[in-house]
C-alpha positions as CSV (number, residue, x, y, z in Angstrom):
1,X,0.0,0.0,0.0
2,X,1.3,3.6,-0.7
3,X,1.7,6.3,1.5
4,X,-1.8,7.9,0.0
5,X,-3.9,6.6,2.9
6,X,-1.6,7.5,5.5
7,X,-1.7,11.1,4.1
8,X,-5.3,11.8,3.7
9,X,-5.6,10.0,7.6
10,X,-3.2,12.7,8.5
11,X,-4.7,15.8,7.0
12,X,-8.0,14.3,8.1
13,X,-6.8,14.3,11.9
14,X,-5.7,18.1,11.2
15,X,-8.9,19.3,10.1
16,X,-10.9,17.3,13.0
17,X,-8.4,19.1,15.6
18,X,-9.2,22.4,13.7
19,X,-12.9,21.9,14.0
20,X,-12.8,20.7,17.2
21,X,-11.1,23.7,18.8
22,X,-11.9,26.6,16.9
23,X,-15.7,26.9,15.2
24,X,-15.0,29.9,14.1
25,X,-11.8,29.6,12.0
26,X,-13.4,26.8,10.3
27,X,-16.4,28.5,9.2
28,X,-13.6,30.9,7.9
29,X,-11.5,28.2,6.2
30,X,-14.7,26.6,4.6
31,X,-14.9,29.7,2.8
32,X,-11.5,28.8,0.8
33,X,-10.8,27.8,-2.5
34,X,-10.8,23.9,-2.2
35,X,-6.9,23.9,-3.2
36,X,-6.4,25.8,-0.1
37,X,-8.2,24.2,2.8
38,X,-6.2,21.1,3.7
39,X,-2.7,22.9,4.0
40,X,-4.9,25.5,6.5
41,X,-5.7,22.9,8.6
42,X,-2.7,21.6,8.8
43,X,-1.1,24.8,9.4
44,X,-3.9,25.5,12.4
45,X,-2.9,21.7,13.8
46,X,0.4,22.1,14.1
47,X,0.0,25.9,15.7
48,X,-2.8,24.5,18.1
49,X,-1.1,21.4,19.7
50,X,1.8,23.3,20.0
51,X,-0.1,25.3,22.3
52,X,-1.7,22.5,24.2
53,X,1.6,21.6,25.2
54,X,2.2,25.0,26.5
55,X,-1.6,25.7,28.3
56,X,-3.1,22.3,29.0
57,X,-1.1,19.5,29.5
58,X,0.1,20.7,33.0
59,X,0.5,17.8,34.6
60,X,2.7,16.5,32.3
61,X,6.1,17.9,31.6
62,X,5.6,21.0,29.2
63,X,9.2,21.6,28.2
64,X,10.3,18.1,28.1
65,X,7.2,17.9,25.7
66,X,7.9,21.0,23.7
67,X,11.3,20.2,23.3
68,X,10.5,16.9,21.8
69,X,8.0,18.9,19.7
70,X,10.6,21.1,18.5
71,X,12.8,18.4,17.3
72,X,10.0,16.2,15.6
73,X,8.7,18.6,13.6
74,X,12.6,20.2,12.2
75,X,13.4,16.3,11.8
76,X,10.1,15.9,9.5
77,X,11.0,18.7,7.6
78,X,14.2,17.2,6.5
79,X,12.8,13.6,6.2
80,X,9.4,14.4,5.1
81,X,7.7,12.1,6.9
82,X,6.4,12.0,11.1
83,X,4.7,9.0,12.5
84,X,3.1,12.2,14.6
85,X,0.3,13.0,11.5
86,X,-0.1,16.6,13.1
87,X,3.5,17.3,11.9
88,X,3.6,14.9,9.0
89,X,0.8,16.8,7.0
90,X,2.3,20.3,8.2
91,X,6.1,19.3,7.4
92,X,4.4,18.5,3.0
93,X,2.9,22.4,3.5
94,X,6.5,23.5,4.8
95,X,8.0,21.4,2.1
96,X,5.5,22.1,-0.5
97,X,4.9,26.2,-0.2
98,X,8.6,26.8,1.2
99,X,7.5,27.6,4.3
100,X,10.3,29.7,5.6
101,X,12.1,27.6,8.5
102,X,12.6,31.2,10.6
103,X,8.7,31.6,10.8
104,X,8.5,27.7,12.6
105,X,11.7,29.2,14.8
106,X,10.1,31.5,16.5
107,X,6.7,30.2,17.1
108,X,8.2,27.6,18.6
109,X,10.3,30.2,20.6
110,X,7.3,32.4,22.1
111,X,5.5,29.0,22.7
112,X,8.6,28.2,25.2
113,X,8.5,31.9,26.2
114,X,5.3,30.5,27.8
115,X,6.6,28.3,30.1
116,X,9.2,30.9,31.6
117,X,6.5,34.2,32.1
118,X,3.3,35.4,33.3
119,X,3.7,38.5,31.9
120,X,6.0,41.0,29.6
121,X,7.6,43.7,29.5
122,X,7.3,46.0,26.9
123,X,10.9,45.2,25.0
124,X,10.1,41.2,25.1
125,X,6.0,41.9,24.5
126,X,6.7,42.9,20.4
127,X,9.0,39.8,20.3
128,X,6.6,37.6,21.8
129,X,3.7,38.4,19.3
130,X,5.8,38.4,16.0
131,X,6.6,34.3,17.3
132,X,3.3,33.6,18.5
133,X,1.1,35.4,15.9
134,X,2.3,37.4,13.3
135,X,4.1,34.2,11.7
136,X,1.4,31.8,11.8
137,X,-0.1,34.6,9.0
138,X,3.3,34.6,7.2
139,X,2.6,31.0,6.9
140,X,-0.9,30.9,5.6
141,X,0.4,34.0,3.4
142,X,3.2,31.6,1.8
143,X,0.0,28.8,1.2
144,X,-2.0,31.4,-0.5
145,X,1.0,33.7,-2.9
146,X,1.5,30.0,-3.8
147,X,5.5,30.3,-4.7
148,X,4.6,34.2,-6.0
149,X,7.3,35.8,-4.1
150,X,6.8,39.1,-5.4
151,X,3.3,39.2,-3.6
152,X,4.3,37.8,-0.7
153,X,6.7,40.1,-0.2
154,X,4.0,43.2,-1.2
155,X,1.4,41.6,1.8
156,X,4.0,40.4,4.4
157,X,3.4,43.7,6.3
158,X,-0.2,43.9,6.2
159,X,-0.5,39.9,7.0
160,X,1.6,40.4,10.5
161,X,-0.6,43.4,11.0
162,X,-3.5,40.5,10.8
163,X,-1.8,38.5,12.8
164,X,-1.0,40.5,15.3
165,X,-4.8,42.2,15.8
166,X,-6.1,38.7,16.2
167,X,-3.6,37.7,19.0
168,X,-4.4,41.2,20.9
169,X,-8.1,40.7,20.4
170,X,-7.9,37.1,21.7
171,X,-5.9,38.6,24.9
172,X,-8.2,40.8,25.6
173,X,-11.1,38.3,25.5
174,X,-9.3,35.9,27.2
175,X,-8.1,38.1,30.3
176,X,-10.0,36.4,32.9
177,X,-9.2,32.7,31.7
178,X,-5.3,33.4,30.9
179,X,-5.3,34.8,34.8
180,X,-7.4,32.1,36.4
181,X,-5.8,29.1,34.8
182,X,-2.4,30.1,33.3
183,X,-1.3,33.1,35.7
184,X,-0.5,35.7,32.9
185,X,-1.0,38.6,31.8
186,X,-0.9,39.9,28.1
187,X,-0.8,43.3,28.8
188,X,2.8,45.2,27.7
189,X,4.8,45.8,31.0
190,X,1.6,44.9,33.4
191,X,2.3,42.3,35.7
192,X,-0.1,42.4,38.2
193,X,-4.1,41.9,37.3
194,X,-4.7,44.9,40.0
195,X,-2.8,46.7,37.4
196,X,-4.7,46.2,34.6
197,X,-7.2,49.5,34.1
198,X,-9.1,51.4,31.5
199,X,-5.8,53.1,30.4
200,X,-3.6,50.4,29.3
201,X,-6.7,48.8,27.8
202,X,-7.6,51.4,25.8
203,X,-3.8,51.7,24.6
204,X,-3.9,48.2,23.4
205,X,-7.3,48.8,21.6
206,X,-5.7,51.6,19.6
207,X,-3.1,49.8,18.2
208,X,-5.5,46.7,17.3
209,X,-7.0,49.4,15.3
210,X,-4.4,50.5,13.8
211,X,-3.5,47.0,12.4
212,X,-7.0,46.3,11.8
213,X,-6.9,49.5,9.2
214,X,-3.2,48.5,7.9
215,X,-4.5,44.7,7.5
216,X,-7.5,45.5,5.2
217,X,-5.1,46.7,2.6
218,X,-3.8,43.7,2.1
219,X,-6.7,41.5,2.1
220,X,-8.0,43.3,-1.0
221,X,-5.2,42.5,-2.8
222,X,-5.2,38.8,-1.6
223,X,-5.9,36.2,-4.0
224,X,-9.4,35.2,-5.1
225,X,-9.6,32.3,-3.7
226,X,-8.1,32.8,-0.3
227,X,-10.0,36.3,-0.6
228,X,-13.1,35.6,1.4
229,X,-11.7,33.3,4.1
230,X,-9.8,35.4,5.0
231,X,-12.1,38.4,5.3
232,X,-14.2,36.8,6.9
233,X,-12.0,35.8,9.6
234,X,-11.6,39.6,9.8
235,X,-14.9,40.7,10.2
236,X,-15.8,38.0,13.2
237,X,-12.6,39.6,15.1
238,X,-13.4,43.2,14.2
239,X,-17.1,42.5,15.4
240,X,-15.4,41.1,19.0
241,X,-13.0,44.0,18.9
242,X,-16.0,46.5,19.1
243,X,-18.2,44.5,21.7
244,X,-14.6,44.1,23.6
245,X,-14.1,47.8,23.4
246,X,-17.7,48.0,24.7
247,X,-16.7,46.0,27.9
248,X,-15.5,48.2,30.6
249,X,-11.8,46.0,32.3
250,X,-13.8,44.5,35.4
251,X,-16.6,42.7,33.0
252,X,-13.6,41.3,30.8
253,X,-11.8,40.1,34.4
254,X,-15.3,38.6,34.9
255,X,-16.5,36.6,32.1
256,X,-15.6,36.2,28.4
257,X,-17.0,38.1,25.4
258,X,-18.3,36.1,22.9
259,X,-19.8,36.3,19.3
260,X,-23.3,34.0,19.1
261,X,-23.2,31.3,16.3
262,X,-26.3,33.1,14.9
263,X,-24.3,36.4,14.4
264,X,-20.7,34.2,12.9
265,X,-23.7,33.0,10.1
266,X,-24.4,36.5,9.8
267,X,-21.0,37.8,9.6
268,X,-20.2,34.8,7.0
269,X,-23.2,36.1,4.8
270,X,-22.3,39.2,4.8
271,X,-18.7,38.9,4.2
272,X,-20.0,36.8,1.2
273,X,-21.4,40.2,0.2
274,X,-18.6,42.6,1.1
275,X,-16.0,40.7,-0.4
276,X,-17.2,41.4,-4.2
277,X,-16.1,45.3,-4.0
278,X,-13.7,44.7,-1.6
279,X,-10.9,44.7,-4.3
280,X,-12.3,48.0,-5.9
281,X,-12.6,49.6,-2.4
């Protein structure tokens, strides 16, 4: 027997742990060109056991886990193969789109940043979200330019700018749980929760929209086919942005702000809409 079945089990097992975890994303994947659904989920596997390791398996040992991670995944790469099918499908989209090996560097370096801090400082809090964010965009963005270096190169900015808003909107929706069960804080150079006010809230909310502005330059010019996904990723996290920003600090340190399934239908439909002038905007 070849080593078909094998794959498609794999890629099968990426998109089940990218449903599983994250309803939202996959709506947003769904609305991909066929071509470039399965090397999205395997992108989002690999990124989200990765940070199992780091936020759920505590009572195993993280590091020793991560480490073997780590080495796994650089060892696929070169072999192209892992009896691990989370990195065996991911190492044939590294291999495949030239996935560059720096972006898998530092991912895999804020991820371990993880286990050392419950909180940043300023100089270490840019560094953390270009590993643990902005590259996970650079690698969908090398999927979708499919080998077109030329516009990769014009949407890397504007695809970290992505990146990065989604991280700092999850942080802020996430305050209370990241507190409670992982003791940090992702607040620049806050590290106490007493700390945390309507000032340095507000500070992060204006550079979110700032990238949030910068980032919708660059969808327009995205690929058709990766087009719609992709803004409609955007306009379920700008729509929790807002009702974020609504949310005075002690409601956020209480409970999490969520988006219905009702209104992610509705923000599908009409990014279905949108997305037609988008490109002319």
């Amino acid at each position: 027997m070849s080593m078909e079945l094998y794959n498609k089990t794999s890629a099968k097992i990426s998109e089940l742990i990218t449903k599983e975890y994250s309803t939202s994303f996959s709506l947003g994947i769904m609305a991909f060109n066929k071509k470039f659904r399965e090397p999205i989920y395997s992108v989002y596997g690999f990124v989200r056991l990765a940070d199992e390791i780091v936020d759920t398996f505590h009572d195993f040992e993280k590091r020793k886990l991560l480490d073997e991670f780590r080495a796994e995944t650089f060892r696929a790469i070169e072999t192209g193969f892992s009896l691990n099918p989370i990195i065996h499908t991911f190492q044939q989209v590294v291999n495949r789109y030239g996935i560059d090996l720096e972006f898998i560097e530092a991912f895999l370096n804020s991820m371990a940043m993880d286990l050392d801090n419950n909180y940043y400082e300023a100089k270490d809090y840019d560094n953390y979200i270009y590993g643990s964010a902005e590259v996970v965009g650079l690698m969908c963005l090398r999927v979708f330019c499919e080998g077109d270096r030329k516009l990769f190169d014009e949407l890397k900015s504007p695809a970290t700018a992505l990146g990065s808003a989604f991280q700092k909107v999850n942080f802020l929706r996430d305050i209370k749980s990241d507190i409670e069960e992982r003791g940090r804080i992702y607040m620049p150079g806050v590290n106490n929760f007493e700390k945390i006010d309507e000032k340095n809230k507000i500070l992060l909310e204006e550079k979110i929209a700032s990238e949030f502005t910068h980032a919708l330059e660059g969808i327009k010019k995205l690929p058709e086919g990766c087009r719609l996904g992709v803004y409609s990723a955007y306009l379920y996290y700008f729509n929790l942005f807002n009702k974020i920003k609504e949310s005075k600090v002690d409601i956020l340190l209480k409970k999490r702000v969520r988006v219905s399934n009702a209104r992610k239908l509705m923000l599908l439909t009409k990014s279905i809409i949108e997305v037609k002038v988008l490109k002319t905007c």
